[in-house]
Structure formats: C-alpha cells, structure tokens
C-alpha positions in Angstrom: 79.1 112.0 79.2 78.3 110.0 82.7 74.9 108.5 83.1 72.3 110.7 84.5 74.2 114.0 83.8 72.4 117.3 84.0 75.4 119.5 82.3 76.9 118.5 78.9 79.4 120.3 76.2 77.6 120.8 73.2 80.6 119.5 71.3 80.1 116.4 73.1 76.4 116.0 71.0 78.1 116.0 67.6 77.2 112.4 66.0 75.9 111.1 69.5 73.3 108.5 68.7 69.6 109.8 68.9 67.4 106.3 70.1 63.7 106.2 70.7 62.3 103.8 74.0 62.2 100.8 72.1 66.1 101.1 71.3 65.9 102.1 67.5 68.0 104.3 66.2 66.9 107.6 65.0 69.5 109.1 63.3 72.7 111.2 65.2 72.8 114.9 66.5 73.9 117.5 64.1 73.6 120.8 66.2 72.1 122.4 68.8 69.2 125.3 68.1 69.0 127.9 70.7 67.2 131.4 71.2 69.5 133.9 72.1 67.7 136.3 74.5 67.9 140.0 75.7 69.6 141.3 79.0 72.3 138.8 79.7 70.2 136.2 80.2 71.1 132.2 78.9 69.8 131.1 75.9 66.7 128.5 75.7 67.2 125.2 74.0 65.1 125.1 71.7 66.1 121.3 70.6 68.2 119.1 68.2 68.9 118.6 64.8 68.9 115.0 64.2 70.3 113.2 60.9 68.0 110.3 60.3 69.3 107.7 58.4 68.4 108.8 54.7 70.1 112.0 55.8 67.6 114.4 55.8 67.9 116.8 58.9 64.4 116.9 60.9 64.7 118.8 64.3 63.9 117.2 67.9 62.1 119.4 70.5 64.0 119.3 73.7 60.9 118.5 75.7 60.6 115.4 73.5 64.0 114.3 74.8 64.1 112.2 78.0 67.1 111.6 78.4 71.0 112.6 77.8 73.4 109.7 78.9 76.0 107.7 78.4 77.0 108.8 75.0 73.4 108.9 73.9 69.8 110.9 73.3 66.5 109.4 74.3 63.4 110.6 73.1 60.2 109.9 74.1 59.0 108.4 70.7 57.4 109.6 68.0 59.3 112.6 66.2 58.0 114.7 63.3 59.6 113.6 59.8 59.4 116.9 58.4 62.7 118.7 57.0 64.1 121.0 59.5 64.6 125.0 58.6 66.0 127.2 60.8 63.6 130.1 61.7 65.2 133.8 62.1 64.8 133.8 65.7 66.7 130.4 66.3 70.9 130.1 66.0 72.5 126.9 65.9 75.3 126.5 68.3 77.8 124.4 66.5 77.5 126.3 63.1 77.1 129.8 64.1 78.6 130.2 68.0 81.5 128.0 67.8 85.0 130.1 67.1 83.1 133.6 67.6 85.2 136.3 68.8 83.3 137.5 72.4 84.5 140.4 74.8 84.9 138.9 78.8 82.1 141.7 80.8 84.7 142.2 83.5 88.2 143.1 81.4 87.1 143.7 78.3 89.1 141.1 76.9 88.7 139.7 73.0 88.2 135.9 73.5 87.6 132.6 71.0 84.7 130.5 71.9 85.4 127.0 71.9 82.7 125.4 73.4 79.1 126.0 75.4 77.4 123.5 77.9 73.6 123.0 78.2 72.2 122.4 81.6 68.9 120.8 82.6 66.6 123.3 84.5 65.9 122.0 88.0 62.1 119.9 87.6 61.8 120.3 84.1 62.8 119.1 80.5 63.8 122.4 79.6 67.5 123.3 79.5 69.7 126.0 78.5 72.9 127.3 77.4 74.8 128.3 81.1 78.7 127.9 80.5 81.2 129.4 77.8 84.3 127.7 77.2 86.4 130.1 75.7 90.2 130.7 74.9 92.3 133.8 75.5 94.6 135.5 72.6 94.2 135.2 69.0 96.5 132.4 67.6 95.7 128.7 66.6 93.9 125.9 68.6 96.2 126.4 71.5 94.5 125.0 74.8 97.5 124.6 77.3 96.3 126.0 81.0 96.1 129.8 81.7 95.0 130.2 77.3 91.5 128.8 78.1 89.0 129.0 80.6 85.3 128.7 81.2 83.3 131.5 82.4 79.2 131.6 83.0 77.3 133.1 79.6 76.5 136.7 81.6 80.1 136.8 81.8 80.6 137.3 77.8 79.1 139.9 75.6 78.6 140.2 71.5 77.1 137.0 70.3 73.8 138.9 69.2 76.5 140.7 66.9 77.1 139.5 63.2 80.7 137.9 63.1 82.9 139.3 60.7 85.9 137.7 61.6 84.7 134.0 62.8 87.1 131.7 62.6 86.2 127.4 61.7 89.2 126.1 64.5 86.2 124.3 67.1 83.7 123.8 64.3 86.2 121.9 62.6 87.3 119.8 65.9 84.1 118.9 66.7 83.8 117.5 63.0 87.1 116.4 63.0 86.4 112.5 62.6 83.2 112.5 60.0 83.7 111.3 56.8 83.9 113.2 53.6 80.3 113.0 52.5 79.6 113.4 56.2 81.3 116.6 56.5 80.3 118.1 53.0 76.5 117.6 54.6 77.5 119.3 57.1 79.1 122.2 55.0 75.7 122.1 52.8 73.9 123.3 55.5 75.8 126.1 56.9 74.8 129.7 55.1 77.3 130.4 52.3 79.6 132.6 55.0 80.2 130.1 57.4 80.9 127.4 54.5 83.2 129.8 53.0 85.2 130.3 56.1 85.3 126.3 56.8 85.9 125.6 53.4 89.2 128.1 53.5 90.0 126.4 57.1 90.6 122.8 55.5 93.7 121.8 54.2 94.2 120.9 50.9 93.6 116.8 50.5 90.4 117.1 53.1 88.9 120.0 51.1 89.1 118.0 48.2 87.9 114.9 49.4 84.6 117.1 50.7 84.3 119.0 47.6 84.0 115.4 46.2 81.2 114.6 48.2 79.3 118.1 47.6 76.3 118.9 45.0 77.5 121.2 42.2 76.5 124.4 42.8 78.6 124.2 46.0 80.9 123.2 44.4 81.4 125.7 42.0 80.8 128.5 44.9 83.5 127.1 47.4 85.9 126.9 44.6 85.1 130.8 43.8 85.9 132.0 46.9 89.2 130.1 46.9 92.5 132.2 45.6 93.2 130.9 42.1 96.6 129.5 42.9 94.7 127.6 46.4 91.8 126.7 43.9 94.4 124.8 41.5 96.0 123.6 44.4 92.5 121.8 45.6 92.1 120.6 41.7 95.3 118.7 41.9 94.4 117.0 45.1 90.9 115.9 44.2 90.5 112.6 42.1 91.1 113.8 38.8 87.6 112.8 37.1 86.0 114.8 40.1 88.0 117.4 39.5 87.7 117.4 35.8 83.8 117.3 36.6 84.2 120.6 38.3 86.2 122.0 36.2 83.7 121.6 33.4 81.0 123.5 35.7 83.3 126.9 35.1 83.1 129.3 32.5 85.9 129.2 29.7 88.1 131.5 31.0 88.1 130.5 34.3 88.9 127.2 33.0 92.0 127.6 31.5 93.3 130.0 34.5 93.4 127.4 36.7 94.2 124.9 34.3 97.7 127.6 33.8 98.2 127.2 37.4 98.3 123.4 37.8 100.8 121.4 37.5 102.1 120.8 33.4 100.8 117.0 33.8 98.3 117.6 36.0 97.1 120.1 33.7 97.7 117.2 30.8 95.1 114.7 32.7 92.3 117.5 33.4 92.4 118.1 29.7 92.3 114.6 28.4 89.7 113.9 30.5 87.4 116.6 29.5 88.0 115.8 25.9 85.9 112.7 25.9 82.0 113.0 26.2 80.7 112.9 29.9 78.5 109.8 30.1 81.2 107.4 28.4 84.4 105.7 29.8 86.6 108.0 29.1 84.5 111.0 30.7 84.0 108.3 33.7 87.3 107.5 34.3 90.2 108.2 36.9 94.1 108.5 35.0 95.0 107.6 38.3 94.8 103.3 38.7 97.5 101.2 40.1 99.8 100.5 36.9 102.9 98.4 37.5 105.2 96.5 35.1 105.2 93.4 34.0 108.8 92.7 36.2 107.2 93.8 39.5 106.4 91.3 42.3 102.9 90.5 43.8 104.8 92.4 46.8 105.1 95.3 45.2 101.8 95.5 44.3 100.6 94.7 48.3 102.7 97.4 48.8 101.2 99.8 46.4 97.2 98.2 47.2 98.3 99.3 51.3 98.2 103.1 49.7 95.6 104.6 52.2 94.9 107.1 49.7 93.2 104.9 47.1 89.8 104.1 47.3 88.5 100.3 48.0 87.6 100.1 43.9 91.4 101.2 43.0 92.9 98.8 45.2 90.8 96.1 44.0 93.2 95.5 41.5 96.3 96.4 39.3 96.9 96.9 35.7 100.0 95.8 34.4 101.6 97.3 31.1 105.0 97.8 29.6 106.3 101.4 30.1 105.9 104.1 30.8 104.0 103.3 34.2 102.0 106.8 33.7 98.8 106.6 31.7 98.7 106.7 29.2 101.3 103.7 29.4 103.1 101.4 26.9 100.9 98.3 26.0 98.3 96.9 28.4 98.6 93.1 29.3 96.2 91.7 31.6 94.5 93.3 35.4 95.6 91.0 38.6 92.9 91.2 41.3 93.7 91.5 44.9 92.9 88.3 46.0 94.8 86.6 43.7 97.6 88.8 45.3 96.9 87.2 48.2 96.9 83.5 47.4 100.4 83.8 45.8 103.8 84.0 46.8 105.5 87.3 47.3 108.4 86.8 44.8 106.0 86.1 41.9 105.8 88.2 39.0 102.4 89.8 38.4 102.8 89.1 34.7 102.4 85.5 35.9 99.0 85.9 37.5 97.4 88.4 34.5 93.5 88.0 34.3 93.2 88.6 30.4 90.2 87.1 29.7 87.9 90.1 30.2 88.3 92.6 26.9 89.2 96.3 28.2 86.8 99.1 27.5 87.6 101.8 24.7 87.2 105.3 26.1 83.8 106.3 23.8 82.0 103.5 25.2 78.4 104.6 26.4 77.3 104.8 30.1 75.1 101.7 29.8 77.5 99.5 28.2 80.3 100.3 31.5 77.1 99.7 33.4 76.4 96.4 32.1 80.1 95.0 31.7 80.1 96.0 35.6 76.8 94.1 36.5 77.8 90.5 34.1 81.3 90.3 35.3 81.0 91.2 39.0 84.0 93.8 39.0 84.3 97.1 40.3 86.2 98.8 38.3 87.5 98.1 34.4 90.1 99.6 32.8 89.9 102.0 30.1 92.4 101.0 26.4 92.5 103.2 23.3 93.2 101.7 19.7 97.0 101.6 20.3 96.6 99.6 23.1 97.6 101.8 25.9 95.7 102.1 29.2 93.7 105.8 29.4 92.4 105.0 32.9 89.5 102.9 34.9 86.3 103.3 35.2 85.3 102.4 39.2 81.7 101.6 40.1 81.4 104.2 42.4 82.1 106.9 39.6 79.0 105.1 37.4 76.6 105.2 40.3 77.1 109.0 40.6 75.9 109.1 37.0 72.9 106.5 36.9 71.3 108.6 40.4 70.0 111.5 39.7 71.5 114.6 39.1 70.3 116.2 42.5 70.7 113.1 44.7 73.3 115.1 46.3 70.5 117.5 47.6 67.9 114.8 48.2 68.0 111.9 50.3 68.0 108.7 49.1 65.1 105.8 50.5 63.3 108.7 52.3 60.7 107.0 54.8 57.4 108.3 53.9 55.1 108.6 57.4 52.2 106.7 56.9 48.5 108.2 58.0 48.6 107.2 61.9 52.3 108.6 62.1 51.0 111.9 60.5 48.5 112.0 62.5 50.3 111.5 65.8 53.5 114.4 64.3 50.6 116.7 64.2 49.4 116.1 67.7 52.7 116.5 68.6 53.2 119.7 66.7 50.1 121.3 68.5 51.3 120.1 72.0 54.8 122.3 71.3 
C-alpha cells in the first residue's frame, strides 16, 4: 500500500507488521473490528487485532494508530496487553464479512464479497468501511473482468443478516501464505461455524498439516463435522503419530469407523502406533522416516532428503536396513546424517558412511529417557528398534517437545510479557481516554 494512503483493502492488513515510534515490532494484524450500523450507513472502525509475538491476540484502537503505510501500522506507543474478546456489538471483517453472500440495492443481484476498504475520515484518526469488492455469480474464485466489481457499501444490502451459506474462498486467500500453526491460530479464533466451513474449504494435505498445529478439542470438533470417508481421508494425510494422537481422542466406535475407511496399511500404522503407551517411543514416534537399503547411493538419499514434504528433523538423516524398506523393515544397520551426505561422493554407498555408534531406542522406552538420549547426543531425531532388530519408527524432537509443554500450551501463549506497574498504569489511562 503507497506511503501516506488514506484508502486500504482490508485484505491488504492480513500479517502487515504493527511497529510502535521507536521502530519495535508489536506483533502483525490479524483482522479488522468494525460496528455495523443502521440505515445504510458505513461501518466505524473500531481498531485492529494485533498478534504480538507470544501469540496472544490484544486489540489496537484505531485512534491509537498513526499511521497506515508502506506495508506497515504505526501506533502511537503504548498498547494495552490485555487478551482481546470480541463484544456482541463488534464483527470482524476478515472472519465474518469476507465470502458473504450480499444483494446489489439497485438489481437485486446475489453477489460474493471478496474484499472491503477502510478510508480515513477527512481531519481525523477515525476511519471506516466505504467500498465492497464483490464478485458476481456463484462459482469458484473467478475474478476475470465483468465477474467482479467494487461498489460503495450503501450499494449492498444483508450483512446485518446471519450467513447461512458463507463460503471460506477470500478468507482463505487472504491466509493463503501463513504457516500451519499460523493458520490453525487463526482457525482457533473463528466461532465453531466459520471454522467448520474453512475447515471443509481446505484440501486434504493443508487441513492436515493445520489440524496438526490445533489444541485437541478442535481437533476432535473439525474432524466431526468432516464426512467419515473425508475424515479418513485427512487421517492419512496427517503425520501418522498426529494422527494416531487424534485418533485416540475419539470414542471406540468412532475409532474403528474410520480406521475401516483408511487405507489397509494405513490403517496397520494407526493401530501399531496406538498399541504402545503414549509418553514412550513408540507412542512418540512417526512410521514414516527416510529408510533406504544398504545398496543405495548418498544420491539417492539427497534425492529422497530434497522431499518437501518431510520435516527438517526427518531429513536430518536416513536409516538404512535390509528389506523390506517399509517399517517395520528387515534388520537395522546404522543412521547416516545429512551432512555426512554432503561431504561424500554421490556414487557412494550409504552402508559405507553408517553412524553405528549411537544404540537405537526400543519402543517402551519412557518419555525422559528419549528426552535425555536427545539432550547428550545432540540429535534430533532417533530411531525406534524392537527385539528383532527391525526399525518401528523415529522419535523427532519436535514430537517430544509437544509432550514435555504443557497439555494446553496450544491454548496459551508461551513467554507471555507480563506489563510491569508503570505500563499498567499508563494501559489504564489509555483505556479511560477511549
């Protein structure tokens, strides 16, 4: 957005970087809160939702902000730490006006809304919603010429309506480029309709990699609302201790439903997994490591580290066994790290380069002992033998912090600044200025 602009698409806010005058970062917009009003008339901003940095959500009066520009938010300073909660009289703009079906005043057309702008007020800090960009017909996110246009906000009627039929297509676009655990806080703070219906607009593979991401309980209630066969489908594409995690959340019988609608070996993994006691290795780990033969090259396994799919702790390293490649394999060997795959030629076997020093876990070994083996050897991630020698799995350190935090640091932020007495004091001035 150009310096010194008085108009700006509230899409174009998503993530933008909220600084105070000193040039410290506050945290990044979230959403937009607005009052709707009666008679036509715009909607007041209100002010922002900011995501500080230990991801709490705290909201940012509009006539604390001095500035929108150049791909950032200035405010004038001091901002109240408190946890935002949306009051019944407010509506947030991203999470509840985006992909709303409106009627156009003059034809009494059914349109999408896309996007709103926000204008300045002529004189003042106060600004307001002014524009709708909006897009004719009902099919997908089609914006060629003549489907889409942008009409003033008297122009459109039925957003103090409840939205039956709201659709996630902008929502989602504006979101489109956060991360997993940056989207599934985003998806914890929409109400349980509007998570449902972004939840069902995500494919597959980004659903799961949310879901990951999520606290349990919304977990369990996204994965409800699925259709069984879509549910299994999501299972399949999630890591498959995750998923075996979540899985273990259901009732029985809604268990082994989905468990019948996955894939036979799919199926095989989720059930192995939740054989073994949670807080141990074999509760902790993934069936899912880089395994290659003992005949393969270090270029095969580049080729097979280069998977964008894996996560930095799998592609640390590779475990090598004799077949079958699948866990559980034929006899485990050795683990070759991947910067050993870097100091050696191509052409070279990996079963010339085996790191067998380190002795593999066995799959009831407790929490603490995984956490310590991590901590004295440096690693991030160990692999996982039973008494026949075959590898089960591997434990990555990711998957053991999610165990030693809490169980609700999903739901809490983590390192949350406590304001001292003077920055209390100054929030509350504040407050009583508003």
């Amino acid at each position: 957005m150009p310096a010194g602009t008085s108009r700006v698409f509230v899409s174009h806010l998503s993530g933008v970087r909220v600084f105070d005058p000193n040039g410290d970062q506050v945290g990044r917009v979230r959403d937009v809160v607005v009052m709707l009003r009666v008679g036509g008339r715009p909607p007041r901003v209100l002010g922002l939702v900011v995501e500080v940095v230990s991801r709490r959500r705290i909201f940012l009066p509009i006539t604390r902000v001095t500035g929108v520009e150049s791909g950032q938010v200035i405010t004038t300073g001091v901002v109240n730490m408190q946890r935002f909660e949306q009051r019944p009289t407010e509506t947030l703009v991203l999470g509840e006006l985006l992909d709303r079906r409106v009627t156009l005043v003059e034809t009494g057309e059914d349109v999408t809304v896309l996007d709103v702008s926000m204008v300045r007020l002529a004189a003042r800090r106060d600004w307001e919603i002014d524009k709708v960009f909006v897009r004719r017909g009902k099919g997908g996110p089609l914006r060629r010429s003549g489907l889409t246009l942008t009409v003033e906000w008297s122009a459109v009627t039925g957003f103090s309506l409840d939205e039956h039929a709201q659709g996630a297509e902008a929502l989602l676009a504006t979101f489109d480029q956060l991360r997993p655990a940056d989207l599934a806080n985003v998806l914890h703070h929409l109400s349980p309709k509007r998570r449902a219906e972004v939840a069902a607009a995500l494919d597959d593979d980004r659903l799961a990699d949310v879901l990951e991401e999520l606290p349990d309980d919304d977990q369990v209630e996204i994965l409800g609302k699925l259709k069984q066969e879509r549910a299994a489908d999501v299972l399949e594409a999630m890591d498959p201790d995750d998923a075996a995690d979540l899985l273990a959340e259901l009732p029985e019988e809604e268990q082994e439903r989905l468990l019948g609608l996955m894939e036979p070996h799919e199926a095989a993994d989720m059930r192995r997994l939740m054989s073994y006691e949670e807080r141990t290795a074999g509760g902790l780990m993934t069936t899912e490591p880089i395994v290659l033969r003992p005949d393969a090259t270090v270029a095969d396994a580049l080729a097979r580290v280069r998977n964008p799919d894996l996560s930095p702790a799998l592609a640390a390293q590779v475990y090598v066994c004799r077949p079958p490649d699948e866990t559980p394999t034929g006899k485990y060997l050795g683990t070759v790290h991947f910067q050993r795959l870097l100091r050696d030629p191509p052409f070279t076997l990996v079963s010339a380069l085996l790191d067998s020093d380190l002795q593999p876990l066995a799959p009831d070994t407790p929490l603490p002992a995984v956490t310590s083996f991590l901590a004295t050897y440096n690693m991030v991630s160990v692999p996982v033998v039973d008494d026949s020698g075959s590898l089960l799995g591997a434990v990555t350190v990711d998957d053991v912090l999610d165990h030693l935090l809490p169980e609700d640091w999903r739901e809490t932020e983590l390192h949350e600044a406590e304001l001292n007495e003077t920055e209390l004091h100054e929030a509350e001035l504040n407050e009583a200025d508003q």
